[in-house]
gemmi code that builds the backbone of each chain (N, CA, C; Angstrom):
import gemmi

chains = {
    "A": [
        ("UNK", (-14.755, -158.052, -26.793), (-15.896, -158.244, -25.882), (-16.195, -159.729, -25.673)),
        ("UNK", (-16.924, -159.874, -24.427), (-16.702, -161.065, -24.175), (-18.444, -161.745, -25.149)),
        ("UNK", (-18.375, -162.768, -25.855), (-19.596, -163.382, -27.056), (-20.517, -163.740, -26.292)),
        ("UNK", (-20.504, -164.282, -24.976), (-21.153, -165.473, -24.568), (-21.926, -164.516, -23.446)),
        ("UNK", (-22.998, -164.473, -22.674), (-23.183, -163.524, -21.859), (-23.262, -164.286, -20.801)),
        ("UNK", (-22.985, -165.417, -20.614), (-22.463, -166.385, -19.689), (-21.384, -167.089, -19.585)),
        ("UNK", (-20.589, -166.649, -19.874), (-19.366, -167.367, -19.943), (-18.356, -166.576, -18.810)),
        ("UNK", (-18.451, -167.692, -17.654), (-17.306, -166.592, -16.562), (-16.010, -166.962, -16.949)),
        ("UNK", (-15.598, -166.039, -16.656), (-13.847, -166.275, -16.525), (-13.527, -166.736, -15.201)),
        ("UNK", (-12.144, -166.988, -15.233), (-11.641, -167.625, -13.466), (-12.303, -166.630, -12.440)),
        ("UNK", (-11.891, -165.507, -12.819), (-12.344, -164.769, -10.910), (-13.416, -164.788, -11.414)),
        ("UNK", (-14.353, -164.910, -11.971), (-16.062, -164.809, -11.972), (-16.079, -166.244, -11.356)),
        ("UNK", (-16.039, -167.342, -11.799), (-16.415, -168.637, -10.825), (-15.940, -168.707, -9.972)),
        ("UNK", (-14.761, -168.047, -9.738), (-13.894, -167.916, -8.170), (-15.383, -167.321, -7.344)),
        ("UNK", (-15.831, -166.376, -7.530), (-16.876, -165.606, -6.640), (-17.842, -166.434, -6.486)),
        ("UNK", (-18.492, -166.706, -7.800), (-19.893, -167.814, -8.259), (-19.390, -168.665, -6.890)),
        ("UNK", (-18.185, -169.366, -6.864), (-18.585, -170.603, -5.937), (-18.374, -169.914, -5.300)),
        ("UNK", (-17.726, -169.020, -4.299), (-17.631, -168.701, -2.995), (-18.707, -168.291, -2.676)),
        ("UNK", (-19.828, -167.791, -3.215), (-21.254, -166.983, -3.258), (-21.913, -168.813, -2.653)),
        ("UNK", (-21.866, -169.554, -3.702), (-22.161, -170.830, -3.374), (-22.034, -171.436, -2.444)),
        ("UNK", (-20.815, -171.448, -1.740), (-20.568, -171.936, -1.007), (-21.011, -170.827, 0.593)),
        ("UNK", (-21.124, -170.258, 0.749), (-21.995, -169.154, 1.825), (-23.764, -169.752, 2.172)),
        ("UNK", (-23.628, -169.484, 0.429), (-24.818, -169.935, 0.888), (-25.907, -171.140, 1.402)),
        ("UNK", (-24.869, -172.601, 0.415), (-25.101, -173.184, 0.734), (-24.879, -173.569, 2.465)),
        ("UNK", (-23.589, -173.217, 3.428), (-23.573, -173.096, 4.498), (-24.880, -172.199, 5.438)),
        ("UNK", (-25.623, -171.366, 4.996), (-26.802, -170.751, 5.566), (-28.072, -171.897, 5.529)),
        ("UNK", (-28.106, -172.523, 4.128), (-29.117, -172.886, 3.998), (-29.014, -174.394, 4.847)),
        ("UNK", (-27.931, -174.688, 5.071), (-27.729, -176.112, 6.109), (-28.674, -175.903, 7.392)),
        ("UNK", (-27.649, -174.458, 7.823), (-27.777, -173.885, 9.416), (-29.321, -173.650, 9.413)),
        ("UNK", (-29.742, -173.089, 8.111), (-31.190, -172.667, 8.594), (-32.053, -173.796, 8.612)),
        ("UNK", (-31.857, -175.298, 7.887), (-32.511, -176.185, 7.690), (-32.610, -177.226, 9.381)),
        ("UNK", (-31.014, -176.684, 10.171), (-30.569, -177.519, 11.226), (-32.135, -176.140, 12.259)),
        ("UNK", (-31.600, -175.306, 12.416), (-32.270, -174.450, 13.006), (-33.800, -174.425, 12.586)),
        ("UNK", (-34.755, -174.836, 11.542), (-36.026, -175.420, 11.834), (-36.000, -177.011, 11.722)),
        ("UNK", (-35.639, -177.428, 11.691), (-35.560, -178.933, 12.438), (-35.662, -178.944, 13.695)),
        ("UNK", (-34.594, -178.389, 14.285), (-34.626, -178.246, 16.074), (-36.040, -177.331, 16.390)),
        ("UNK", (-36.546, -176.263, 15.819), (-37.163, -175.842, 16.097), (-38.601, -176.346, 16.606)),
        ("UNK", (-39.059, -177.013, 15.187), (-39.762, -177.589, 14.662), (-40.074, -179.472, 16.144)),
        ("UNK", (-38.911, -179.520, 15.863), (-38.780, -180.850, 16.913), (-39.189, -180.839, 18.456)),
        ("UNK", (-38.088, -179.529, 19.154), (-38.997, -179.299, 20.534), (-39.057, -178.126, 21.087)),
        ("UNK", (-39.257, -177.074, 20.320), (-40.205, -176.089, 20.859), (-41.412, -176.388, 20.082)),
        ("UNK", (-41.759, -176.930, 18.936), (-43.058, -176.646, 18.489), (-43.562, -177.924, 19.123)),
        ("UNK", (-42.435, -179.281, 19.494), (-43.309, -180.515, 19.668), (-43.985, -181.081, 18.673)),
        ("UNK", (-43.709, -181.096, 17.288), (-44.452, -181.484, 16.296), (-44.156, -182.726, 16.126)),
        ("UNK", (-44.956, -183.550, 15.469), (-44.641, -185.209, 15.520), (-43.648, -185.409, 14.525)),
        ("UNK", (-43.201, -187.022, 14.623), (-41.309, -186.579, 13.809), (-42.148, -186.974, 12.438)),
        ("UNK", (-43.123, -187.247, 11.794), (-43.307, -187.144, 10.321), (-43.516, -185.612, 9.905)),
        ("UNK", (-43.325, -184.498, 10.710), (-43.336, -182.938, 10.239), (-42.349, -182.621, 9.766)),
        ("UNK", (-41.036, -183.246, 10.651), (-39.453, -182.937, 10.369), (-38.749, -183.800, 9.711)),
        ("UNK", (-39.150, -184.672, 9.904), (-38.525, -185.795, 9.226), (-37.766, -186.078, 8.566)),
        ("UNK", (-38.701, -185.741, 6.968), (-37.867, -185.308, 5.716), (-36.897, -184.044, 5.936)),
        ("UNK", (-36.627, -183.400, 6.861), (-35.623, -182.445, 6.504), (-34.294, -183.098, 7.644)),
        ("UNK", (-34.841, -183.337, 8.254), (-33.574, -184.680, 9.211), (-32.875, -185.449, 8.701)),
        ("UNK", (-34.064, -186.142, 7.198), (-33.057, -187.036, 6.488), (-32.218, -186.254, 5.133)),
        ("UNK", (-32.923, -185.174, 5.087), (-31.811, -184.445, 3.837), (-30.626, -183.572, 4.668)),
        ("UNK", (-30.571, -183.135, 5.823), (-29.676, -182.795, 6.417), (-28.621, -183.843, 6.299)),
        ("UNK", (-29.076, -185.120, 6.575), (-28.314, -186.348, 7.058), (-27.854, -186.865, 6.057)),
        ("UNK", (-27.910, -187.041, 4.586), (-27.991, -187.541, 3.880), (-26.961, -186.579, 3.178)),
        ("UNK", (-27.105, -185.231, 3.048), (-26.294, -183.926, 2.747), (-24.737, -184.107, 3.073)),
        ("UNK", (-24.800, -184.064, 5.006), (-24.055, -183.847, 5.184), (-23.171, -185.161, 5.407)),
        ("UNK", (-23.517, -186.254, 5.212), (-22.802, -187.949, 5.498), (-21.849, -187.695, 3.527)),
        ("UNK", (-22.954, -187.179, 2.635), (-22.082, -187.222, 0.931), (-20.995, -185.999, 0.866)),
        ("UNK", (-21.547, -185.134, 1.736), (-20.524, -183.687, 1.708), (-18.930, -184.141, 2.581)),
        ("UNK", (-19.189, -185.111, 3.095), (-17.837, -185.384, 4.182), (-17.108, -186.486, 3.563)),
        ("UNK", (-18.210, -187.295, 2.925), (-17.633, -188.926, 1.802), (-17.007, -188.177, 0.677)),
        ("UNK", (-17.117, -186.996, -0.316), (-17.130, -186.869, -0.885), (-15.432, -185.929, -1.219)),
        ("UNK", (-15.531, -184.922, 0.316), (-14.527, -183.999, 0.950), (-13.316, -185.034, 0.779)),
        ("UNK", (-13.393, -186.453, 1.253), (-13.027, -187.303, 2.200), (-12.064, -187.966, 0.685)),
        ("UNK", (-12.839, -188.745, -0.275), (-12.466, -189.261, -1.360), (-11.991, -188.410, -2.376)),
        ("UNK", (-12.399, -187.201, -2.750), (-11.801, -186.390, -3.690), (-10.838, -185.237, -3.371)),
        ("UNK", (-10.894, -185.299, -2.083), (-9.412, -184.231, -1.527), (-8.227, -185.281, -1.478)),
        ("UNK", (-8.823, -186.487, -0.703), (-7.291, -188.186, -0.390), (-6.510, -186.770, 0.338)),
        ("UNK", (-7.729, -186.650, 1.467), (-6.314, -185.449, 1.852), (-5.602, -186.261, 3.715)),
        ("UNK", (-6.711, -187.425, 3.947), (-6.456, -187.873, 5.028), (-5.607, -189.825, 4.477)),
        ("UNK", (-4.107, -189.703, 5.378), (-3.342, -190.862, 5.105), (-3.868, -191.500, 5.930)),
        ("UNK", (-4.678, -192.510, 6.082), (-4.881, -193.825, 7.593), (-3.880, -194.548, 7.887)),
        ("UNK", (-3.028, -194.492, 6.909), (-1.834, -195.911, 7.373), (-1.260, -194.666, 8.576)),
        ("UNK", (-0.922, -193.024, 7.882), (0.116, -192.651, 9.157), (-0.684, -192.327, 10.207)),
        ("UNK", (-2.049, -192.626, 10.703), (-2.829, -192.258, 11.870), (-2.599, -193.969, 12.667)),
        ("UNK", (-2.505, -193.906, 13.795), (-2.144, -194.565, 14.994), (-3.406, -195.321, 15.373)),
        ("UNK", (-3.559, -196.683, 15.553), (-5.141, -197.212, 15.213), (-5.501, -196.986, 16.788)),
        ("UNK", (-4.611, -196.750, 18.055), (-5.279, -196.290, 19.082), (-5.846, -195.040, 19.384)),
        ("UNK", (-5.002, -193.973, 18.208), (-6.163, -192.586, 17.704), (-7.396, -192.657, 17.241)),
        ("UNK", (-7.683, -193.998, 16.627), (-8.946, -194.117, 15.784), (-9.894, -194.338, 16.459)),
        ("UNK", (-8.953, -195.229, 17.335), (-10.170, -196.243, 18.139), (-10.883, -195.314, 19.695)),
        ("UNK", (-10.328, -193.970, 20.092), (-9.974, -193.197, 20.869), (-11.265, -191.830, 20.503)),
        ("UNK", (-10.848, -191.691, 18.735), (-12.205, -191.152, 18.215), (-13.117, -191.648, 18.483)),
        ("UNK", (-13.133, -192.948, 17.822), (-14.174, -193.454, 17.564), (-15.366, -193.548, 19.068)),
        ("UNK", (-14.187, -194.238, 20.162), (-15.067, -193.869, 21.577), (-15.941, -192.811, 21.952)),
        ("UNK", (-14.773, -191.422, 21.310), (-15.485, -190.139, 21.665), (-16.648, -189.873, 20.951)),
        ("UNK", (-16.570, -190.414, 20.067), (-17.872, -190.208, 18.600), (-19.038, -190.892, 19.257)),
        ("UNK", (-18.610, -192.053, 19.838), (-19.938, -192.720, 20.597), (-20.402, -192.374, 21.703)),
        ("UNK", (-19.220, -191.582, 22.366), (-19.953, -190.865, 23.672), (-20.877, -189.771, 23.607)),
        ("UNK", (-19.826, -188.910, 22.458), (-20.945, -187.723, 22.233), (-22.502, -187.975, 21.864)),
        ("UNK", (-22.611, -189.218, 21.208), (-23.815, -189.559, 20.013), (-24.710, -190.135, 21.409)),
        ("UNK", (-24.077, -190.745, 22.184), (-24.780, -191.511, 23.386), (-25.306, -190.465, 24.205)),
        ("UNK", (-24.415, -189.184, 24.782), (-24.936, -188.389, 25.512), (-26.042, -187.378, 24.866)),
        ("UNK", (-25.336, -187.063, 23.665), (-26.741, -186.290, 23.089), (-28.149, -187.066, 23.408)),
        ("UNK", (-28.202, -188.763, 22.698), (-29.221, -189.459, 22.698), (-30.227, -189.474, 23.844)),
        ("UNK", (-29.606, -189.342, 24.926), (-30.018, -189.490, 26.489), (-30.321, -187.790, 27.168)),
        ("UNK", (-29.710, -187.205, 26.563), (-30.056, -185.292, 26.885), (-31.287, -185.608, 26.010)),
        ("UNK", (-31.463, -185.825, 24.518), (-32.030, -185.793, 23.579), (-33.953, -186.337, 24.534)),
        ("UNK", (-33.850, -187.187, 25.014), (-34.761, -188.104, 25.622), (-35.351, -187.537, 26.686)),
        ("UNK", (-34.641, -187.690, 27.848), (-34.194, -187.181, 29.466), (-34.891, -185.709, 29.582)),
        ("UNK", (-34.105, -185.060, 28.672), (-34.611, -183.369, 29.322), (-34.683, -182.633, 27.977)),
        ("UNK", (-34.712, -182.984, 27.076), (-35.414, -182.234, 25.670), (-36.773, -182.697, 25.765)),
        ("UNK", (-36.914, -184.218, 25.483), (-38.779, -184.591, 25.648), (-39.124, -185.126, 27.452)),
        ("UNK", (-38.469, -185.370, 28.168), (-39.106, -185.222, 29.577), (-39.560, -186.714, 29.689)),
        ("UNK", (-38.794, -187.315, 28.859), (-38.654, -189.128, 29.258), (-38.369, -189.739, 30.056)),
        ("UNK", (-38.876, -190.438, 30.680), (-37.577, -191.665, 31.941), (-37.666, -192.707, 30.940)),
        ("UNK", (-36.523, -192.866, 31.075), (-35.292, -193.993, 30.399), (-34.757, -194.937, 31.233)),
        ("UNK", (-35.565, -196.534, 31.042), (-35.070, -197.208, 31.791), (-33.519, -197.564, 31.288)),
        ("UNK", (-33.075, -198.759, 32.165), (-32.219, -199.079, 31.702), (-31.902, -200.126, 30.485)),
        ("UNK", (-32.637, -200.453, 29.888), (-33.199, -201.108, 28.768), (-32.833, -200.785, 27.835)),
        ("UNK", (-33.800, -199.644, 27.684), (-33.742, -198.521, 26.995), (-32.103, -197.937, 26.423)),
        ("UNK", (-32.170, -197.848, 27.417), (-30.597, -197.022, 27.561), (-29.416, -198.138, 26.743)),
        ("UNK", (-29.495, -198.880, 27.086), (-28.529, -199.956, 26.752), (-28.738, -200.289, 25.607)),
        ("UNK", (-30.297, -200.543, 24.565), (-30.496, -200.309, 23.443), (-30.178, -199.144, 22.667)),
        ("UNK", (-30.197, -198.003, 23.235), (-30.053, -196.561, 22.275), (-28.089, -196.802, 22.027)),
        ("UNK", (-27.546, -196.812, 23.422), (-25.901, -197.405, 23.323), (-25.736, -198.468, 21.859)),
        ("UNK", (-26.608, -199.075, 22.182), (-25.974, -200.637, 21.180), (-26.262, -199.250, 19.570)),
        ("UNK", (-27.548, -198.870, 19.756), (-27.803, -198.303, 18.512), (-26.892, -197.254, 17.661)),
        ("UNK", (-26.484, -196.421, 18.989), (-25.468, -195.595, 18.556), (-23.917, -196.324, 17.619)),
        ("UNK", (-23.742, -197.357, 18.919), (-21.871, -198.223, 18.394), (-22.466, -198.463, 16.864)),
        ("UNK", (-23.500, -199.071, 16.638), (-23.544, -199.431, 15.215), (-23.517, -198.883, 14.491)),
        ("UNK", (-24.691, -197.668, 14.454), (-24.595, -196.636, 13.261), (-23.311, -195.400, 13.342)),
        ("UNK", (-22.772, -195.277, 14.642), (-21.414, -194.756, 14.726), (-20.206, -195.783, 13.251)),
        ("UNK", (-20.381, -197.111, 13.735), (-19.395, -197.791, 13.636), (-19.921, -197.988, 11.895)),
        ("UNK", (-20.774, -198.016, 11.353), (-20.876, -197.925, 9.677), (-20.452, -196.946, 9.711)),
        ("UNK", (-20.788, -195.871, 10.076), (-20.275, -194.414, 9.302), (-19.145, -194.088, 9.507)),
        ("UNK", (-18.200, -194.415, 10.387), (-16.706, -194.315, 10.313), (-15.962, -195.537, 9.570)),
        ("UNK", (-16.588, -196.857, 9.598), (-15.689, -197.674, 8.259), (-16.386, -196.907, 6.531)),
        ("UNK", (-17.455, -196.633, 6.394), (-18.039, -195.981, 5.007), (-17.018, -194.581, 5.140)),
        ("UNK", (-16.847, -194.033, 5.815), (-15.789, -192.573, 5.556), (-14.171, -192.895, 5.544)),
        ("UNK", (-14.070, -194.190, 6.393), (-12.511, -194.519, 6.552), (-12.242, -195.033, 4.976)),
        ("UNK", (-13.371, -196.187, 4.831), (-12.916, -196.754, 3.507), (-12.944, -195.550, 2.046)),
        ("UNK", (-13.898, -194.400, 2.346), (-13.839, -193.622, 1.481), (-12.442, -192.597, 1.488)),
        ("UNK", (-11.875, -192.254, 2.844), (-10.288, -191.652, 2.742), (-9.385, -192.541, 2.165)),
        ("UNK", (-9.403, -193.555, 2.287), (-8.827, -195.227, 2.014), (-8.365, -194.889, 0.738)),
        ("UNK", (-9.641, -194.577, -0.135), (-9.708, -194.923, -1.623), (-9.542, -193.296, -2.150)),
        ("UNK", (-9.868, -192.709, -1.542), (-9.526, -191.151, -1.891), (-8.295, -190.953, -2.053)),
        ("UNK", (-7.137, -191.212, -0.985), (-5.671, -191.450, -0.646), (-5.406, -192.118, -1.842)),
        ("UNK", (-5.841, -192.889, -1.864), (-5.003, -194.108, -2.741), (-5.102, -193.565, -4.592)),
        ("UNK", (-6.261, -193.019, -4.571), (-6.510, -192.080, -5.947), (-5.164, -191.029, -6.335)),
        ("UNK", (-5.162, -190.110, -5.275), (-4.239, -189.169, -5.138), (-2.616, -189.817, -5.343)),
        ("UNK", (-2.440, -190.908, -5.177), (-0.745, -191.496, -5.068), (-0.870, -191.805, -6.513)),
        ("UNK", (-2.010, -193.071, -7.334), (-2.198, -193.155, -8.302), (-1.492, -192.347, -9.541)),
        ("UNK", (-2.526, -191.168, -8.996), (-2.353, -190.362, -10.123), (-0.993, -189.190, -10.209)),
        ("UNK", (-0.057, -189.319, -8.927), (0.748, -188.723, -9.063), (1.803, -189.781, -9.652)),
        ("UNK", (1.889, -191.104, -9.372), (2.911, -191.925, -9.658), (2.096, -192.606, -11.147)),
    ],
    "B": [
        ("UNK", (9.535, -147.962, 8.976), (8.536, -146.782, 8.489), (9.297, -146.576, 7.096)),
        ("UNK", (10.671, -146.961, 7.146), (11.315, -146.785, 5.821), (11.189, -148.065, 4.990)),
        ("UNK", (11.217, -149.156, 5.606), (11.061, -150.848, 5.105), (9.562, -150.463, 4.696)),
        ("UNK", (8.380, -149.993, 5.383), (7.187, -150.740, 4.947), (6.716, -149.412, 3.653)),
        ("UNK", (7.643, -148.552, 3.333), (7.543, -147.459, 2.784), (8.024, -148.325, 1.464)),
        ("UNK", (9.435, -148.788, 1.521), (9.899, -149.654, 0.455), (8.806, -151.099, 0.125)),
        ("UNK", (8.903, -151.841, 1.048), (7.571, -152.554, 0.583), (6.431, -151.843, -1.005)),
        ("UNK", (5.759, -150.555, 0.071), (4.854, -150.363, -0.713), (5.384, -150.131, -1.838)),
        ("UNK", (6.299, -149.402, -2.045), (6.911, -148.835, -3.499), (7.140, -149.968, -4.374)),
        ("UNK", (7.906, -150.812, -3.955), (8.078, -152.180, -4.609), (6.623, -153.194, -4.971)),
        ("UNK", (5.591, -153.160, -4.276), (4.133, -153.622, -4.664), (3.804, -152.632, -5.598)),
        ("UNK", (3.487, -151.745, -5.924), (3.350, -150.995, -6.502), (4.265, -150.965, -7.995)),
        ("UNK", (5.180, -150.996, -7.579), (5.930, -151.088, -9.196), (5.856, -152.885, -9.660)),
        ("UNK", (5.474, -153.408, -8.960), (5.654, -155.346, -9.263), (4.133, -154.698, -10.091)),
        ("UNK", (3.085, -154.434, -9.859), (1.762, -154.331, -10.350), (1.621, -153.479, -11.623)),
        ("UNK", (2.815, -152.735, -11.820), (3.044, -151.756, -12.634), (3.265, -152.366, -13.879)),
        ("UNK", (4.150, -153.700, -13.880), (4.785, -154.088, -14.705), (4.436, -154.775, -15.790)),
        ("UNK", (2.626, -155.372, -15.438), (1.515, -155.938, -16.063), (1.200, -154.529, -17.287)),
        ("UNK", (0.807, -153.458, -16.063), (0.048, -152.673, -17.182), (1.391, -151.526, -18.262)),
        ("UNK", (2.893, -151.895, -17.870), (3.619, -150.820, -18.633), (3.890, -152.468, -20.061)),
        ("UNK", (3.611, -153.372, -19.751), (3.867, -154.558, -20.769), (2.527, -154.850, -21.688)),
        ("UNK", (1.928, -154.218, -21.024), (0.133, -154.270, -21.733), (0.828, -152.426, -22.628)),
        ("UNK", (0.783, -152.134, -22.438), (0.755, -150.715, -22.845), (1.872, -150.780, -24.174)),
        ("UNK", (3.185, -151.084, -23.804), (4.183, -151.524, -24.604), (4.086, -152.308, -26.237)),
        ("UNK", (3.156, -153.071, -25.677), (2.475, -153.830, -26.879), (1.235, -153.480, -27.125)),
        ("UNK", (0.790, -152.286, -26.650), (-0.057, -151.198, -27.708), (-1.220, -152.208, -27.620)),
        ("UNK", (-1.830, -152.673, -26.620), (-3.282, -153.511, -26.318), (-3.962, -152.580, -25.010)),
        ("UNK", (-5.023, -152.601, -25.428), (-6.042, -151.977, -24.598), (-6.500, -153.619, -23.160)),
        ("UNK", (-6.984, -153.279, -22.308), (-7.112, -153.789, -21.007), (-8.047, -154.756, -22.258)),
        ("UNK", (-9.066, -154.459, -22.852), (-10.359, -155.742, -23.412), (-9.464, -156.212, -24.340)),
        ("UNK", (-8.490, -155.760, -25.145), (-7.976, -156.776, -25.803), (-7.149, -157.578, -25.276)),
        ("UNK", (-6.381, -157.468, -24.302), (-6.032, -158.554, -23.383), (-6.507, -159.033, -23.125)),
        ("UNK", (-7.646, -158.795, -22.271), (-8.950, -159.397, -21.930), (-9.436, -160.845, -23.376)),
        ("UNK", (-9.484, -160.430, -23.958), (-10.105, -161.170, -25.101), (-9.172, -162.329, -25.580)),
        ("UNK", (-8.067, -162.052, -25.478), (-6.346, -162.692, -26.304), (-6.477, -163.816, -24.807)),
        ("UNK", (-6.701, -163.526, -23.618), (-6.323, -164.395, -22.778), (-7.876, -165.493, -22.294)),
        ("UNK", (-9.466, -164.563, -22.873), (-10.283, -165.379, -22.687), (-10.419, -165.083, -21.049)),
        ("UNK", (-10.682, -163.681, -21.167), (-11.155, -163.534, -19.588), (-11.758, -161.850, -19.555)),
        ("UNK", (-12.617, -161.781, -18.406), (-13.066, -159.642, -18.824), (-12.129, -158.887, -18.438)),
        ("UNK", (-12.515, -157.555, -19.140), (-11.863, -156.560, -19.183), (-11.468, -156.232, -17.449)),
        ("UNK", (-12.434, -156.486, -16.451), (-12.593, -156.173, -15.387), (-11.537, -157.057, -14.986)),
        ("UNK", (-11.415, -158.555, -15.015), (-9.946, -159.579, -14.195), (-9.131, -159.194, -14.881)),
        ("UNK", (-8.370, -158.249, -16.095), (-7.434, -157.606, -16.269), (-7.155, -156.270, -15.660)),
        ("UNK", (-8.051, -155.790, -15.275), (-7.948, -154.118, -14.459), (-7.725, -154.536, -13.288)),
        ("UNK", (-8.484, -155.975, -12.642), (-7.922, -155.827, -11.348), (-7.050, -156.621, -10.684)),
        ("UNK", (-6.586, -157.487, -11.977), (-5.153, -157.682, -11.757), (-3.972, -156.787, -11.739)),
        ("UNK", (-4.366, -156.235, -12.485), (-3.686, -154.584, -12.280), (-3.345, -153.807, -11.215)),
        ("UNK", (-4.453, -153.749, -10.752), (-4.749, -153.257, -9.413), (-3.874, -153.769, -8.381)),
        ("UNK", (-3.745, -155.170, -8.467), (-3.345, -155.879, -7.526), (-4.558, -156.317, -6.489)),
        ("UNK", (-5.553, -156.398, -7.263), (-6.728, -156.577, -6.276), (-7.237, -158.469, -6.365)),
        ("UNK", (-6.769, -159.091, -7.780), (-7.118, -159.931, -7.787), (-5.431, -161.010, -8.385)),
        ("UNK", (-5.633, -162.390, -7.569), (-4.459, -162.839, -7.738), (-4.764, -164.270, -8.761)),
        ("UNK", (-4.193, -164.215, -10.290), (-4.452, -165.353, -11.259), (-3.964, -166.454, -10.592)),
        ("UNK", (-4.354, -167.389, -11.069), (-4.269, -168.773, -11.271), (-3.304, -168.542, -12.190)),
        ("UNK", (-1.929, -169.577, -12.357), (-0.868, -170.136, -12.881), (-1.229, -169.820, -14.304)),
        ("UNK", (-2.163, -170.752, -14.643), (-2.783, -170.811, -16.070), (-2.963, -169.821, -16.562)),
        ("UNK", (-3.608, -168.401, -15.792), (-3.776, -167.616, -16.395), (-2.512, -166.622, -16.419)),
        ("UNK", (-1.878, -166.315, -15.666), (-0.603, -166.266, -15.784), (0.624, -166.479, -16.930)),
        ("UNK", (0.743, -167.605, -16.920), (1.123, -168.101, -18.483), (0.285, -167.749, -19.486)),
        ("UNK", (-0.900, -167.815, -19.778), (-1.757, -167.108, -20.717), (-1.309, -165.923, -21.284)),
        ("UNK", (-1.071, -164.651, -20.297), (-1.131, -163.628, -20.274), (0.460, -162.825, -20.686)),
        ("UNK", (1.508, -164.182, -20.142), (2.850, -163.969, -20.151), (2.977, -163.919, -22.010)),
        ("UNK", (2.481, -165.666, -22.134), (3.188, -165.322, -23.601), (2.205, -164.208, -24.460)),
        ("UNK", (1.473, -164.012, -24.133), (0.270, -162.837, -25.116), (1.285, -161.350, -25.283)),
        ("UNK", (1.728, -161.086, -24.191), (2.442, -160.174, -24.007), (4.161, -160.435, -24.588)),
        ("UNK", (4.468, -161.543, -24.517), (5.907, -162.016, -24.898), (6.977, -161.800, -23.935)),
        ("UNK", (6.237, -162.038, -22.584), (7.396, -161.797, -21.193), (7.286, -163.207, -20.744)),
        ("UNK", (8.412, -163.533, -19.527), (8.306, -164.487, -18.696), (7.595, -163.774, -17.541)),
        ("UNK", (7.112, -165.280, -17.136), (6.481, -165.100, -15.431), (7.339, -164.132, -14.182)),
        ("UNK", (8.386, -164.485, -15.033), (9.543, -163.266, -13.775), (9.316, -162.277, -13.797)),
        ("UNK", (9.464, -161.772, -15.410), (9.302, -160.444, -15.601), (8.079, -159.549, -15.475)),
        ("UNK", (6.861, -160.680, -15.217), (5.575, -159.604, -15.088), (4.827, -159.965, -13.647)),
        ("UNK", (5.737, -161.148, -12.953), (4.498, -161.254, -11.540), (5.427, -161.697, -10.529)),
        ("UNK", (7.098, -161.801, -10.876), (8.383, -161.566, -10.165), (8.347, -160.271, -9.424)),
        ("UNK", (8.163, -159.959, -7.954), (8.364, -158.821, -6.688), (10.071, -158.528, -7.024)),
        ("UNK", (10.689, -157.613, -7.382), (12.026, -157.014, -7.681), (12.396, -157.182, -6.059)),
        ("UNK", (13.707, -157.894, -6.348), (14.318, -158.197, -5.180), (14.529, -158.944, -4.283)),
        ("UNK", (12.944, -159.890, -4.365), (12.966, -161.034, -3.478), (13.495, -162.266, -4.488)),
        ("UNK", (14.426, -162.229, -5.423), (14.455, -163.338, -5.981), (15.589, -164.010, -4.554)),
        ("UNK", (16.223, -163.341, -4.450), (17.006, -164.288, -3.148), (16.852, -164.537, -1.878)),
    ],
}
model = gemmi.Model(1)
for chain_id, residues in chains.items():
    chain = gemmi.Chain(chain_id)
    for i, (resn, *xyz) in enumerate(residues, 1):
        res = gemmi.Residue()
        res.name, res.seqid = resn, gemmi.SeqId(i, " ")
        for name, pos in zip(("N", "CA", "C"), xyz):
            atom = gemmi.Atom()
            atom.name, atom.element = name, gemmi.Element(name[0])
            atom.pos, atom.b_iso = gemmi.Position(*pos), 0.0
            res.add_atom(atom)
        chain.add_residue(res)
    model.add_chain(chain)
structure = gemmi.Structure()
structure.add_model(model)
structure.setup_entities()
């Protein structure tokens, strides 16, 4: 008999995390789904949501650094730096167009051009940390993985 | 209809081969269970063929019993 009344064996933590991992995927979606909610159908001011904007954000930036460095499952030397740079555009377009849907016709803003050209600059930047902080984290993830096989 | 007939017969006897080597050496499913450090239940349903070990446990289970990996989780036939 088994002594411990906690002690799983492999397929018991096999389940444990897959149970884990479900759920933690619900509890994202449901956190993304009252955030949005919360933001503009209720119209609530952004210190209501806030804190759950920044634990979403904060969640999901360590869940991808983390994917990123302890899988070393992505090589950068064999990716093509006009692929990167090609993402990286698209990453800023998407982040730019959301920003301006986000403004425009979620809150019912006019957006000069000022404006606009500031939210752009805002996006390239915080686009452009978070893809060298994830590149340099595949970087060093990769480089772990060769390490320890050689 | 005759291939997936053989299939099954052959899954079926590959799964067999756990519990006629458990039996052979005169151990009950919990004392395997216990010798390899896992429940009675991930030995029944390895059995079954319902649940598929990890390597480790595999080898665990091989030498407890005193078989190789061929002989207890080797499919008869596909060695070539």
């Amino acid at each position: 008999m088994n002594k411990r009344p906690f002690n799983f064996d492999e397929r018991e933590t096999k389940t444990f995390r897959s149970i884990c991992t479900l759920m933690y995927l619900l509890t994202i979606f449901s956190l993304i789904a009252i955030q949005l909610y919360r933001q503009f159908v209720l119209h609530q001011p952004q210190e209501a949501w806030n804190d759950i904007a920044m634990l979403l954000s904060v969640n999901i930036l360590v869940l991808l650094g983390l994917t990123l460095y302890l899988t070393g499952s992505i090589n950068l030397r064999s990716i093509k730096l006009t692929h990167i740079l090609v993402g990286f555009a698209l990453f800023v377009l998407v982040g730019f167009l959301f920003t301006i849907f986000k403004y425009a016709v979620l809150l019912g803003q006019d957006i000069s051009l000022a404006e606009m050209w500031s939210s752009l600059s805002t996006v390239v930047i915080i686009s452009g940390i978070l893809w060298l902080a994830l590149g340099l984290l595949a970087y060093l993830g990769n480089r772990r993985i060769d390490k320890q096989i050689s | 209809m005759t291939y997936i007939c053989y299939i099954a017969f052959m899954d079926q006897r590959s799964r067999m081969k756990l519990k006629l080597a458990r039996i052979e050496k005169n151990l009950t499913q919990q004392e395997l269970a216990d010798q390899v450090e896992v429940t009675r239940q991930t030995i029944g349903l390895i059995e079954k063929g319902d649940y598929n070990p990890t390597l480790n446990l595999c080898v665990k289970i091989a030498r407890t019993l005193d078989r190789t990996l061929d002989q207890l989780f080797w499919e008869d036939g596909t060695h070539e």
